[in-house]
C-alpha positions, 0 to 999 in steps of 0.5 A: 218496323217502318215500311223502308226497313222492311224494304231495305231487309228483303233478300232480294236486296243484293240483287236490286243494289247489284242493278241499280249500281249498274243502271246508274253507270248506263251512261259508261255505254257510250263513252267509247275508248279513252286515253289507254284503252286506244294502247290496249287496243293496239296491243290486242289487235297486234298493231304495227309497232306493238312491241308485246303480247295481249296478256301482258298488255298491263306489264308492258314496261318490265325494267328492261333498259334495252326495251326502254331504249327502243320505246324512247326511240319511236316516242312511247316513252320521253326520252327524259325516261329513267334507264332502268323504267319499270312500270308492269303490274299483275294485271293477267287476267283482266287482260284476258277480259279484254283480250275476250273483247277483242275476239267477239266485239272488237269494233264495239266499245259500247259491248266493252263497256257492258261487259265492264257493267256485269263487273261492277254488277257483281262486285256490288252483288257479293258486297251486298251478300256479305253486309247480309252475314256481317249485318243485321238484314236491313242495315246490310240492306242499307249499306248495300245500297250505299256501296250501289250508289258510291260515285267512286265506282264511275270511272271504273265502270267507265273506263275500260283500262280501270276495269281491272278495280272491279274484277280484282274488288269482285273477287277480292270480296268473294274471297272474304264471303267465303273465308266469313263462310269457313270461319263463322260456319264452319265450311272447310270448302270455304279455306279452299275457295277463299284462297282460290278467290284471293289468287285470283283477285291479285292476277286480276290487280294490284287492288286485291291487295284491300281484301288482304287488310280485310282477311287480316282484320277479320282475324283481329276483330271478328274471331274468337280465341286465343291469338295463334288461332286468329293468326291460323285462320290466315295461313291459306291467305297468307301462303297465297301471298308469299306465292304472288310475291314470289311471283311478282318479283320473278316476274319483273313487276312493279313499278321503279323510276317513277315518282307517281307510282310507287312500289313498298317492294322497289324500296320502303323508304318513299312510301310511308310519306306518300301514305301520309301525303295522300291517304287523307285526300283518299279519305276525304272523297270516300266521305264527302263531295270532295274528289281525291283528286283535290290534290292534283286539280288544285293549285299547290295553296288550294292543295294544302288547305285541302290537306288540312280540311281532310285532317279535319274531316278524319278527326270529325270521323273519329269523334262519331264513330269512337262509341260505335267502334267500343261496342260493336266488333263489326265496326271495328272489322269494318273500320281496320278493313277500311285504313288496311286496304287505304294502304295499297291505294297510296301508292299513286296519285289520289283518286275516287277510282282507288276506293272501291275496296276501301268504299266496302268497309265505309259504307258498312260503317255509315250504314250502321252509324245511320241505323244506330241513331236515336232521337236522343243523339246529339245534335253535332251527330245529326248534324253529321248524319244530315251531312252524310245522308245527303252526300251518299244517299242523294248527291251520290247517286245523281252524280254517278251518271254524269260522273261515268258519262263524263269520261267522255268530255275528260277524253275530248281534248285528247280526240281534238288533239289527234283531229289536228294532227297532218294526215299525211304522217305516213312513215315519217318522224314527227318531231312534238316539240311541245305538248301539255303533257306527254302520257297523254298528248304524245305517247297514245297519239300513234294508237289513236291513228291506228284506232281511226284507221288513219296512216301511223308515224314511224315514231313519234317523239317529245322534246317537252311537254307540260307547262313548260315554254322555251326559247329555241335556237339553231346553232347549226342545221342539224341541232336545236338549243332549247332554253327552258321556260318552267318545270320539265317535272312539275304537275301531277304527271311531270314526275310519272316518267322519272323519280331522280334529277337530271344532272349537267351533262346528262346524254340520251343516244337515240338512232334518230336524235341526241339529246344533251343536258347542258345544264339544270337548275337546283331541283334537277329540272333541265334549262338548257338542252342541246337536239341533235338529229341525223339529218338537217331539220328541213328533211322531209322525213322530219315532220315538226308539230307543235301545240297552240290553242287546244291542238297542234300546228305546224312548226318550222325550226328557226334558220341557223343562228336564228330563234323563236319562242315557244309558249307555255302550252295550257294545263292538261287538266285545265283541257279536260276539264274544259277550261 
């Protein structure tokens, strides 16, 4: 036996991966708040405002219209919001961890994301104990290392809002660990803990749904027997899941109206072309260098050849693993775990953040792909064993620090943009009459005041956002005409707020402005908009801003009868990629 083997087969291996995983991720220590951790701050720490409780900090937006409305009205949400917006998710107890931060270190991120290591520590530690019972002992040591250094774990670990992946695949894996225990050992104790685990894995996050499609496969290809006993195995899994569904619908969560997020219970019929449009992309940065996030940071051509190369990359896949998957029962339960839990996962945009679940049943199957592989094999499988060794043994590990690390340069243009804001907003409307993007650049600029312990706007509003420019007139000293320049919906966020068209003579009545869909074009996007507001534009309660260059600047609205054009401002993924 080869000294690494031997290396690779101690027991002490899990803990050495939970370790490692960690270390790698060191760098999330300094990356701070980012994008909705400054909402979350907000909310846990009862900010002027705030209009819901800390535990429901992830199921803010329930469908309410009325509370809607009042979002609308201070900027939280665009007024181009569809009425009935529900964006909520069973998120309570991750909530309550950072709720935890709150009360013991809420002036130190760093200690926030050092509890979010701890997560990621034992996620990996109960993946690698598991590979030890699925496994023989050094290819379990193996794949435990793989799962330590898969890059898919950096943002995760990295962001503190993300950190709801880890605690939900922690304990959505110890659910399996004990589930493995009732059935191969014959624990009773395990049908109980597994369930325990698997309830609290979905009041954790969404992503709990991947241990689901583990247990189902653990019962089609792991147990023995007739099929009402594999099906029986699954009842105390099964009852569970009735019971957090019941839960989730009388709850009011899930999501609705939005064309990024989408829900299977809202309404089948979006999600099984999303499950073909954006389980590839998912598939191609668990297997290769390629982020999943191909499919927003490239131009819509650059997206398709993506589309088509992940296609090739899946079939290439199917060729290598096939003779695996005919006789080993391990890697048929590994490879159905990995595509069931690839479900949930499509139902936002692709990214590598997504596949910590779907990582487990991926890094399984190379390491006993790698640990079956003789000196006979075919060249093409070499090829492929290169190709991966050098992607998750070598490229994965150097790039997971900078990944983790990079959190912090993605969310520089956010901080450079709340740099630029007037320091004298106190009390007043600040009218965003364009931004790059809104999420971003509008609605968590007020928590961002409130974090810097800078004076907050009574509310904050967008007129557009994206790349979007506009011609702007003054028919009279209260209203403004804006003829738009470009794609209110296009992008990867464009569709977040709405999933339906606007129509001509669509109306918004907000307390602090009306807005009129004059007219759209034949993909319901607006191209002429009527403002009207309360007061004349120059009341100094209203304060214009807009975008130019990498951050806002004054605006003064034209004279009546008058116009000024204002430019496409750049890609919000162009600034946080530095470009």
């Amino acid at each position: 036996m080869h000294l690494w083997t031997r290396w690779l087969g101690q027991p002490w291996m899990p803990w050495v991966a939970a370790l490692v995983a960690m270390g790698l991720c060191l760098p999330a220590l300094g990356v701070g708040l980012h994008m909705d951790d400054y909402a979350h701050r907000a909310t846990m720490l009862h900010a002027p405002g705030v209009l819901v409780e800390p535990l429901s900090v992830f199921a803010s937006l329930p469908g309410d219209p009325e509370l809607n409305r009042r979002y609308m009205d201070v900027g939280a949400l665009p007024w181009w919001t569809v009425t009935n917006y529900r964006l909520a998710f069973s998120r309570v107890l991750s909530a309550a961890s950072m709720w935890i931060d709150y009360r013991l270190w809420p002036d130190s991120p760093m200690l926030m994301h050092a509890h979010s290591l701890l997560w990621l520590g034992l996620m990996v530690l109960v993946a690698a104990l598991l590979y030890r019972r699925l496994l023989d002992a050094w290819t379990a040591g193996l794949a435990a290392l793989l799962y330590a250094f898969d890059e898919a774990h950096a943002m995760p670990a990295a962001w503190l809002a993300n950190r709801n992946a880890l605690i939900a695949t922690g304990l959505g894996l110890l659910a399996l660990l004990a589930h493995d225990r009732w059935r191969r050992d014959g624990r009773r104790w395990g049908a109980v803990a597994s369930a325990g685990c698997l309830a609290l894995a979905l009041l954790s996050g969404e992503a709990a749904l991947g241990a689901a499609g583990y247990l189902a496969a653990y019962a089609l290809a792991l147990e023995d027997g007739r099929w009402s006993r594999r099906l029986g195995s699954l009842l105390p899994a099964g009852a569970v899941l009735l019971a957090w569904a019941a839960f989730y619908r009388l709850a009011g969560l899930g999501a609705h109206g939005s064309g990024l997020y989408l829900d299977p219970g809202d309404g089948p019929a979006p999600f099984p072309a999303a499950v073909v449009q954006r389980a590839p992309f998912l598939m191609l940065g668990q297997w290769t260098p390629v982020p999943a996030e191909t499919s927003i940071l490239l131009s819509p051509e650059g997206a398709r050849l993506a589309y088509a190369a992940a296609w090739i990359v899946l079939a290439v896949l199917a060729v290598l693993f096939v003779p695996l998957l005919r006789r080993d029962r391990t890697s048929r339960f590994l490879a159905l775990g990995m595509l069931l839990a690839l479900l949930p996962a499509t139902a936002t945009f692709p990214s590598n953040r997504l596949l910590t679940f779907v990582g487990f049943g991926a890094m399984g199957l190379l390491a006993q792909f790698l640990a079956g592989l003789s000196r006979t094999a075919r060249w093409y499988e070499k090829a492929a064993a290169v190709f991966l060794i050098l992607t998750h043994l070598v490229i994965a590990p150097l790039m997971k620090p900078f990944m983790a690390a990079g959190m912090k340069k993605f969310g520089a243009p956010l901080e450079a943009a709340a740099a630029s804001l007037p320091a004298d907003l106190a009390g007043q409307d600040v009218i965003v009459v364009s931004a790059p993007d809104y999420l971003t650049y509008v609605s968590f600029l007020p928590s961002m005041q409130h974090a810097k312990g800078k004076p907050m706007p009574r509310r904050m509003v967008g007129l557009l956002a994206g790349q979007v420019g506009a011609e702007i007139s003054r028919p009279n000293p209260r209203m403004l005409r804006v003829r738009v320049q470009g794609g209110l919906f296009e992008g990867y966020l464009g569709r977040l707020f709405r999933d339906v068209p606007l129509t001509t003579g669509y109306v918004v009545e907000l307390p602090r402005m009306r807005v009129e869909v004059v007219s759209v074009d034949r993909k319901g996007q607006p191209v002429d908009l009527l403002f009207r507001f309360p007061v004349p534009l120059e009341d100094p309660s209203l304060r214009w801003i807009t975008w130019k260059g990498k951050g806002f600047v004054p605006f003064i609205p034209p004279a009546v009868g008058e116009s000024v054009v204002v430019p496409v401002p750049p890609s919000a993924i162009g600034l946080s990629m530095g470009g």
